[in-house]
C-alpha positions in Angstrom: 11.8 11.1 -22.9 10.5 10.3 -19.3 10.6 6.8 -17.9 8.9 5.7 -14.5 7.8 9.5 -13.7 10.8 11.3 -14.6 13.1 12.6 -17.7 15.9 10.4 -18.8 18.0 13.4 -17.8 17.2 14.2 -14.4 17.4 10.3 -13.4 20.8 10.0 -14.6 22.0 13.3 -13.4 20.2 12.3 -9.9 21.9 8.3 -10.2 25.8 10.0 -11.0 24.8 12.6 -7.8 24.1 9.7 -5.6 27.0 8.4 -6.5 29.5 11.4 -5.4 29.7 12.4 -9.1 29.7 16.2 -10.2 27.5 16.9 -12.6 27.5 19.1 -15.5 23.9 18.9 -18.0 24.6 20.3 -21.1 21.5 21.4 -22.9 19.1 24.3 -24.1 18.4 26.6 -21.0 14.5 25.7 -21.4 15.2 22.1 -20.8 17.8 22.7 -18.2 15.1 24.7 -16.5 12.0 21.6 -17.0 14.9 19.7 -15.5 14.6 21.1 -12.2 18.0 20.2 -10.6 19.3 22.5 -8.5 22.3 20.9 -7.1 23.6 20.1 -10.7 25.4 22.6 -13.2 24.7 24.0 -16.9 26.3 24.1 -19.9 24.8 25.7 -23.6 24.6 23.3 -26.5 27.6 25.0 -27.8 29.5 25.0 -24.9 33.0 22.7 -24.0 32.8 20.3 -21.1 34.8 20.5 -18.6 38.3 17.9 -19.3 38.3 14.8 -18.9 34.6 14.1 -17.9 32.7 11.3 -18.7 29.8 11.9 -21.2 26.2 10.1 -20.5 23.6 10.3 -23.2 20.4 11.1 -21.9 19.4 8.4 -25.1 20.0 5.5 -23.5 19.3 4.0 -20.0 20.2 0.6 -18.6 22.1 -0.2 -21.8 18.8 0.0 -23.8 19.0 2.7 -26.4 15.6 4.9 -26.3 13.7 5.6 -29.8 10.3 4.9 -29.6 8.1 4.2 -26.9 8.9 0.3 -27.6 12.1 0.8 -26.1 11.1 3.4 -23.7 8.5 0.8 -22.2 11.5 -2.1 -22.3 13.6 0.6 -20.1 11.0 1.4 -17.7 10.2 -2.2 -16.9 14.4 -2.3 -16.3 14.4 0.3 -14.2 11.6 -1.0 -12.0 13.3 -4.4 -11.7 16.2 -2.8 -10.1 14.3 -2.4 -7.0 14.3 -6.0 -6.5 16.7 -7.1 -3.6 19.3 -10.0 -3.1 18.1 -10.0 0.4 13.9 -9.9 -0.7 12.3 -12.3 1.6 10.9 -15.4 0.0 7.5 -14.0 -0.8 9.0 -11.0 -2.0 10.9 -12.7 -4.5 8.5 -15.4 -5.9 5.5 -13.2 -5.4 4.7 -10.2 -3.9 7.2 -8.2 -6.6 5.1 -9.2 -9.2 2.1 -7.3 -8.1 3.8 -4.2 -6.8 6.2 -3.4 -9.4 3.2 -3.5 -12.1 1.3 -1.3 -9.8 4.3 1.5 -9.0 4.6 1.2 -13.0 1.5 2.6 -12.9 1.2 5.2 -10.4 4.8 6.3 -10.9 3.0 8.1 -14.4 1.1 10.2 -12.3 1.4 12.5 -9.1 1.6 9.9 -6.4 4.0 10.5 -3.8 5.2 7.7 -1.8 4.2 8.8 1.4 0.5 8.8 -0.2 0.8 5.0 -0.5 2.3 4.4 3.0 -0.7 6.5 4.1 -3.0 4.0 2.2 -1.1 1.4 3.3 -1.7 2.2 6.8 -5.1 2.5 6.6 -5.4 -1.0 4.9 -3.5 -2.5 8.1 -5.6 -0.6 10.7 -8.9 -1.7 8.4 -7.7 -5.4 9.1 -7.1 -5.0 12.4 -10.6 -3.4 13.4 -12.2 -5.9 11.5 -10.8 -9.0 13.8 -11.2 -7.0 17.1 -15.1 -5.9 16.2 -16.2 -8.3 13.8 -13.7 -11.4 14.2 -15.9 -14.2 14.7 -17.7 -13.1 11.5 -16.7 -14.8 8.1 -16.8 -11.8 6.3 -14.8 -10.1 8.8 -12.2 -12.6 8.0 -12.2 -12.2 4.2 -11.8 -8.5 5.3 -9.1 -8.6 6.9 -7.0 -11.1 5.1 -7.7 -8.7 1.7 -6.8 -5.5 3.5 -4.1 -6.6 5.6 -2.7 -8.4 1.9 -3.1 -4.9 0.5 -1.2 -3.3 3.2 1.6 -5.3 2.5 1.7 -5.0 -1.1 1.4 -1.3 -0.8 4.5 -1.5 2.1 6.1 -2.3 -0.9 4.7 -0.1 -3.7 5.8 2.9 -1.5 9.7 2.0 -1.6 9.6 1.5 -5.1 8.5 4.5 -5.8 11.0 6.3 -3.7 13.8 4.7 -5.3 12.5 4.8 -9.2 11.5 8.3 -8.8 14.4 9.4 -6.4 12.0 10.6 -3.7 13.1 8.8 -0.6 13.3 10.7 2.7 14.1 10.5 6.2 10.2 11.2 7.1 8.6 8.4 4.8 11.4 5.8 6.3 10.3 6.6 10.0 6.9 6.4 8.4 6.9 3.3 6.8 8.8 1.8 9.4 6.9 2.5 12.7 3.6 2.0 10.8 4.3 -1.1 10.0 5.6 -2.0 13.5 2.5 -0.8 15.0 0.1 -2.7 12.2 1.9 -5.8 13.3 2.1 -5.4 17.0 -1.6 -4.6 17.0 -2.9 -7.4 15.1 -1.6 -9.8 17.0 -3.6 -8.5 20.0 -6.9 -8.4 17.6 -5.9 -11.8 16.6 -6.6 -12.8 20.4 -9.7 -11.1 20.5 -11.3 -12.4 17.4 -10.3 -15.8 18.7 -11.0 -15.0 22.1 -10.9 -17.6 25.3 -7.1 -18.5 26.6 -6.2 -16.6 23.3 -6.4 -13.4 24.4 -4.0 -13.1 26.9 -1.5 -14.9 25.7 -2.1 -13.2 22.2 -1.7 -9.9 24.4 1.4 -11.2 26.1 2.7 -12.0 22.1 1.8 -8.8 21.5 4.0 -6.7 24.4 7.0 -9.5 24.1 7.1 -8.1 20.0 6.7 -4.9 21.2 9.9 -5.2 23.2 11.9 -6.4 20.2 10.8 -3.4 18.2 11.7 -1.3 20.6 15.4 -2.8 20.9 15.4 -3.0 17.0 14.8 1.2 17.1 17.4 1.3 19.7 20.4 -0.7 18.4 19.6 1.0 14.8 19.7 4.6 16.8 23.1 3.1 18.4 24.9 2.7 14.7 23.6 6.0 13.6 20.8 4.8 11.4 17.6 5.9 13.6 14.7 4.5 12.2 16.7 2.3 9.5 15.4 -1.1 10.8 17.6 -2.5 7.9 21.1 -1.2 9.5 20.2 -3.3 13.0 22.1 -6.3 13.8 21.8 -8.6 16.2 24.9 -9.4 18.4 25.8 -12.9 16.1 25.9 -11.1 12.5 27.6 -7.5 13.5 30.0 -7.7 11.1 28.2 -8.7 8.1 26.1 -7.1 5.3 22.2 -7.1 4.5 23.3 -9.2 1.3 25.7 -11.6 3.3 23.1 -12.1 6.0 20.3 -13.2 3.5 23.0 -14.6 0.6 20.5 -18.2 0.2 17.4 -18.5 1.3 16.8 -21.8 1.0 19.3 -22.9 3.8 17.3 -24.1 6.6 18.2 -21.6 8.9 16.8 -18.8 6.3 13.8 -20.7 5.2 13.0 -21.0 8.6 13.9 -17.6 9.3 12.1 -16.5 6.3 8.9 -16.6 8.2 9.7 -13.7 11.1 10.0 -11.6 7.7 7.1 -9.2 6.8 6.5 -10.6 3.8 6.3 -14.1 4.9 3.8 -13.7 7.9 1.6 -11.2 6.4 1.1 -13.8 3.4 0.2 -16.2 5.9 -2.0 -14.1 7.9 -3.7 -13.1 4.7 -4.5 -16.9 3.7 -5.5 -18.3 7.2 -7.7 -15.1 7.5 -9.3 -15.8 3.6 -9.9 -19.3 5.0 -12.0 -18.3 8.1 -9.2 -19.7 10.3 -7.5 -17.3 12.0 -5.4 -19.6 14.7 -2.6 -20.6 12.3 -1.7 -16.7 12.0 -2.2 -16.4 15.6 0.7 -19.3 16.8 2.8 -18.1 13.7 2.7 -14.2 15.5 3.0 -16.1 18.8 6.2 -17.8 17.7 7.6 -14.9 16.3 6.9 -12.8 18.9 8.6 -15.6 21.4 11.5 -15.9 19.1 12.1 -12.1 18.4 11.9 -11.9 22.3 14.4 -13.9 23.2 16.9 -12.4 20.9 16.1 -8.9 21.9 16.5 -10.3 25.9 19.7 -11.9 24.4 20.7 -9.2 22.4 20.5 -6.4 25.1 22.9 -8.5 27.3 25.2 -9.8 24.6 25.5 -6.6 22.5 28.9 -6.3 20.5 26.9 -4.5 17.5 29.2 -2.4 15.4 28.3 -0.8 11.9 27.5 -3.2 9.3 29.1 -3.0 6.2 27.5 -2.1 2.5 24.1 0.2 1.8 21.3 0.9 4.3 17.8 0.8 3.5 
């Protein structure tokens, strides 16, 4: 039975091999071979497993036993939630994972790789920013860009779902997704200023080359720790020793819900809404205040560095 895009089998086998298991698939040699798993072992239907292993039924997943496509439907929908976070951002959490898990249910039936997604994804962001810096005054421009830039960010998410349901994540789509969305966000802000125009634009193009600074640090201090192009392993010099999931435990502290909105998920939202509403100055002093902010830390950061690796998963 396959669930999210892939046999029962080959996830489990693929889950235990993350995990630093061995793994022996005991089954007809025709399935073993549809299996495709080349770093994992055989054994005939007839034949003893090794002692003292631990047997996993390829009949159950999640703790829901699979018998009909009722229950292989119920599974799939638990597999897909598992790519929700403790540290999801606020939008994330109480929105944007709503939309993209029901679309990566989707694709993840057919051949869609996520690197096809980031690709899309990318040109939604790059759509959004050409429509501010040609057409920005325009209303239409606006609705534009605040529906492909909302895309963009939906799709950011689509495209690690899919890795992580269908066990395709690579070096390559994480430098991908990661710089793509950098440069999506840096330039924005710059076709923020021109779509506004007037004392905007340089001080949206100062925003712009004070976030492009802290990017560059992030990439750095990542590099540092042995996690290039992980944005997710980076700490700044005040949180060095703790987790992803320590650092973003509660939310709804004030510090976090005010931090909340120099995550991804938060200012694209935002951008998205002011842009639907014709008004694109409210996303252009919440870039500007990031970009200040994530400036000063980076200038802080470079001087006060005691970084060491964090604990717990990377990205």
């Amino acid at each position: 039975m396959r669930v999210a895009g892939m046999s029962v089998a080959a996830r489990l086998a693929k889950e235990n091999l993350r995990e630093g298991h061995e793994v022996v698939v005991r089954c007809s040699a025709e399935q073993f071979e549809a299996l495709n798993l080349p770093d994992v072992a055989h054994l005939g239907l007839g034949e003893a497993l090794p002692n003292e292993s631990r047997v996993v039924s390829a009949s159950e997943l999640l703790g829901i036993e699979l018998v009909d496509d009722a229950s292989r439907r119920k599974a799939e929908w638990a597999v897909l939630q598992t790519c929700r976070r403790p540290y999801d951002g606020l939008a994330d959490r109480y929105w944007l994972r709503s939309i993209s898990l029901r679309i990566s249910r989707f694709l993840c039936h057919f051949g869609t790789t996520p690197n096809n997604v980031t690709f899309v994804s990318i040109l939604c962001g790059f759509t959004a920013c050409l429509a501010l810096a040609l057409h920005g005054s325009e209303r239409w421009a606006l609705s534009l860009a605040g529906a492909t830039i909302f895309a963009a960010v939906i799709l950011d998410s689509v495209d690690g779902e899919l890795a992580r349901v269908r066990h395709m994540g690579s070096k390559l789509g994480m430098w991908l997704d990661n710089v793509s969305d950098d440069v999506i966000d840096t330039s924005i802000v710059a076709c923020m200023g021109i779509a506004i125009g007037g004392i905007w634009l340089p001080l949206a193009l100062a925003a712009t080359a004070m976030r492009a600074f802290a990017a560059g640090v992030t990439y750095h201090g990542a590099a540092k720790l042995g996690s290039p192009g992980d944005v997710m392993a980076f700490r700044w010099w005040f949180e060095s020793e703790q987790d992803t999931e320590e650092v973003y435990e509660n939310p709804f502290t004030p510090m976090l819900f005010l931090r909340s909105f120099g995550r991804r998920d938060m200012y694209i939202c935002v951008f998205a809404i002011s842009f639907a509403l014709g008004q694109p100055l409210p996303a252009l002093l919440l870039a500007m205040g990031n970009a200040v902010g994530h400036f000063a830390l980076a200038v802080l950061h470079v001087f006060l560095h005691t970084s060491t690796p964090r604990k717990g998963d990377s990205q």
